[in-house]
N, C-alpha and C positions, 0 to 999 in steps of 0.2 A: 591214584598213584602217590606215592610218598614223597614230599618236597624233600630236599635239604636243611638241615637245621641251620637255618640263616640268621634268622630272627631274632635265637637267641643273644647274637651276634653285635646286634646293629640296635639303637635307638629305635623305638616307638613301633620295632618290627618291621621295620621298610631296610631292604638292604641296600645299602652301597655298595658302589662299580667297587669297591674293595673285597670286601665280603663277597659278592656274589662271583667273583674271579679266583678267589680261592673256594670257595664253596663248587664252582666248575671243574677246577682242577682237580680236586677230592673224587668228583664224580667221573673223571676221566681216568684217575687214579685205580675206580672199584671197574670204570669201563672203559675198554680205551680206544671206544669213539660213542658220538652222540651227535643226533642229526640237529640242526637249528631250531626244527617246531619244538621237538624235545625239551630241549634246553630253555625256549621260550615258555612252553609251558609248564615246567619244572618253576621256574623261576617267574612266572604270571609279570612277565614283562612282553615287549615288541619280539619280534624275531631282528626287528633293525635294530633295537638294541644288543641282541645276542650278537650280533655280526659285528658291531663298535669292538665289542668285547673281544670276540675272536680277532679280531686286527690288531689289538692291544699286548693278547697274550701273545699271534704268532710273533712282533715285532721284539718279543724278549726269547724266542725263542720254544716256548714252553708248549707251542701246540703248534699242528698243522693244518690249513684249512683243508678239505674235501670239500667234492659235488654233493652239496647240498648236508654240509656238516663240519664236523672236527674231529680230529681225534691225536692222540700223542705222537712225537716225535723219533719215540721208540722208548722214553724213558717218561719217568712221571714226577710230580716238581719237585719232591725232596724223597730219598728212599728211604724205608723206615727205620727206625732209631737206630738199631743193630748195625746197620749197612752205612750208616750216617758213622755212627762209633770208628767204622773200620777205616772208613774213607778218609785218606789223609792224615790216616794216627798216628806218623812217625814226625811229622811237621808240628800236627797237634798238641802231643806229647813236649816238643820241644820248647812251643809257644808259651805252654803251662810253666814248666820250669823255667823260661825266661821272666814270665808274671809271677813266681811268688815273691822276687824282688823288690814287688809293691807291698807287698803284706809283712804287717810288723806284728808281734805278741802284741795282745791285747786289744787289737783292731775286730769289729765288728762290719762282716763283710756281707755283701748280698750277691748271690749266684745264680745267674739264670737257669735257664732250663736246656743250653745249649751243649753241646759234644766236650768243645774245649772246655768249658768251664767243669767239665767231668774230671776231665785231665786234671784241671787247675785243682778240684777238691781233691783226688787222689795226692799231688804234688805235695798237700799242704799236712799229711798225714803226721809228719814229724813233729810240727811247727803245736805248741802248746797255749794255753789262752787266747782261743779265739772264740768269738761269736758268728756262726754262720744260719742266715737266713735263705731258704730255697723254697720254689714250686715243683724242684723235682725230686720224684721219687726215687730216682738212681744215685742222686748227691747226699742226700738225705741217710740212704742206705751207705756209702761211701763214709758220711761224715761220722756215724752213728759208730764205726769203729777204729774213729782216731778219740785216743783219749787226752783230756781235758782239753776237748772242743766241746761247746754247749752247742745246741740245733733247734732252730724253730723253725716250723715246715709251713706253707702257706696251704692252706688247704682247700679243695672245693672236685670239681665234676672232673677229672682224670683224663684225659689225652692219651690213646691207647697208643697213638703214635710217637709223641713226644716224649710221653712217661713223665708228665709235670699236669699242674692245674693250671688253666685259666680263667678271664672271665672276672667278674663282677666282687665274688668275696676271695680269691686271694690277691687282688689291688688292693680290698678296703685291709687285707690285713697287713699286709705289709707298709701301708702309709704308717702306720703307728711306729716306726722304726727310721732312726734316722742315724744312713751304715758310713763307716769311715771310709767304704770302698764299694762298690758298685759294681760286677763284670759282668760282661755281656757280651757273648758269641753275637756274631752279625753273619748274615745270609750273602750280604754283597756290602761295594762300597764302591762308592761313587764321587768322582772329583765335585760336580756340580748339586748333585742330590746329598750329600752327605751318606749317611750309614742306613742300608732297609734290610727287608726280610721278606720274604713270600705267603707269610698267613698273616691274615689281618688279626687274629687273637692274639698270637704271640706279639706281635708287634704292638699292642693297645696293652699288653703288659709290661712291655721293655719300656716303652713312653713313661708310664706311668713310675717308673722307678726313680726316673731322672731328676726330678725336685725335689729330692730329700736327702741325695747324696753328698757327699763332701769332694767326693771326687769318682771320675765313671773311666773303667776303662774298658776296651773292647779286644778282645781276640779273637782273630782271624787268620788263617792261613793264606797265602800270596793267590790261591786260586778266585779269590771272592773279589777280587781288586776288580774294577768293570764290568762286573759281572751282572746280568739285568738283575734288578729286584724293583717288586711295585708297590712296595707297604713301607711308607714311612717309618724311619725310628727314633732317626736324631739327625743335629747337625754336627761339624766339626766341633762347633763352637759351644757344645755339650759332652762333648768328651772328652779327658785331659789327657789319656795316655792311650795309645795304639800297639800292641803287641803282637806282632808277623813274624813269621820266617827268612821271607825276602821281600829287600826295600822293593817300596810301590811305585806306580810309573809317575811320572813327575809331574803331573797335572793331581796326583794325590798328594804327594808330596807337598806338592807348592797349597793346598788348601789346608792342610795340617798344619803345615808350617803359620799361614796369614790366621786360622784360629787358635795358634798357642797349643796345638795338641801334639805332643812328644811322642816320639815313634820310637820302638824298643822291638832291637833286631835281635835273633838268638844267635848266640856265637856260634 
């Protein structure tokens, strides 16, 4: 039976509770249930580790347990890019155009592979001498027909889901770049956790942007505020500017505030 491509995931090809929980959810995503031997033996660990695991996911919501299994909630952790696009694009939309406020001629920017930041490139389509760096193929295409914008694309193994690359050579390529601006769609956000995401790849790429910027902002719409996420990305205290639709509950609030990170509501 065919593993999961985990491996290529994780150090030394041993996966982590990270990896291997999104690597589950992929496979609940192609089926939507799987019994615990399955999953243990997919993943050449314990069935008691599987069961850790399944306690982990149900507690954020993303799975339910069954007699002698798991399987989805009715929906799957992130719907595919298309459906992502759609979801929330009049908030998104608005997020965008509230962020190109950050963006001056001449600044060299870096764009994640996220929804908003689609919007944000569409947004910036007027806006003339800029340098933008991306892993995605939709931004990439967007940016490709604003004139005098230059584009370097980070390249490698394609995400049929995402429509971006991840993974090992577009980190090493984008290290060589160091952007006046940073932005970064986020999956959730959390008073105490700071800023996460639901795939451990996406997430080991957003990490990896964060040292070299001058400044990192995130756009998110008001639905992601509390919302479970289990993949690290950042703290407050790494991000300087927060761009939402509506103010966040005040346990966000008040962490944004104690990290110096500026919150930017759309009118």
């Amino acid at each position: 039976m065919e593993k999961p491509d985990i491996a290529t995931r994780v150090p030394n090809g041993r996966a982590t509770q990270n990896a291997r929980l999104t690597a589950m959810l992929e496979l609940l995503g192609q089926r939507g249930h799987w019994s615990i031997g399955e999953l243990a033996d997919r993943f050449e660990v314990s069935e008691e580790t599987i069961r850790r695991d399944v306690r982990q996911l149900e507690q954020t919501g993303r799975v339910r347990k069954i007699h002698g299994g798991v399987c989805l909630p009715g929906g799957v952790l992130e719907p595919p890019y298309r459906q992502r696009l759609r979801d929330q694009a009049d908030a998104k939309q608005r997020i965008a155009e509230r962020a190109v406020a950050l963006v001056q001629p001449g600044m060299t920017l870096m764009l994640d592979s996220g929804t908003t930041t689609l919007w944000l490139a569409r947004a910036l389509g007027q806006m003339r001498d800029l340098t933008v760096i991306t892993n995605s193929i939709e931004i990439a295409a967007q940016v490709l027909g604003h004139p005098g914008q230059r584009l370097f694309v980070a390249g490698g193994a394609v995400d049929l889901d995402y429509h971006a690359a991840f993974g090992s050579e577009p980190i090493d390529y984008c290290r060589q770049f160091a952007p006046d601006l940073t932005v970064l769609s986020m999956g959730a956000v959390d008073a105490a956790r700071g800023f996460l995401d639901f795939d451990a790849g996406e997430a080991t790429f957003k990490r990896s942007l964060l040292p070299r910027a001058r400044r990192v902002a995130v756009l998110c719409d008001a639905t992601k505020f509390n919302k479970p996420g289990f993949v690290h990305v950042a703290q407050f205290g790494d991000v300087q500017d927060l761009v939402t639709d509506r103010a966040p509950p005040e346990d966000i609030a008040a962490a944004a505030a104690a990290a110096g990170t500026a919150i930017h509501l759309v009118d």
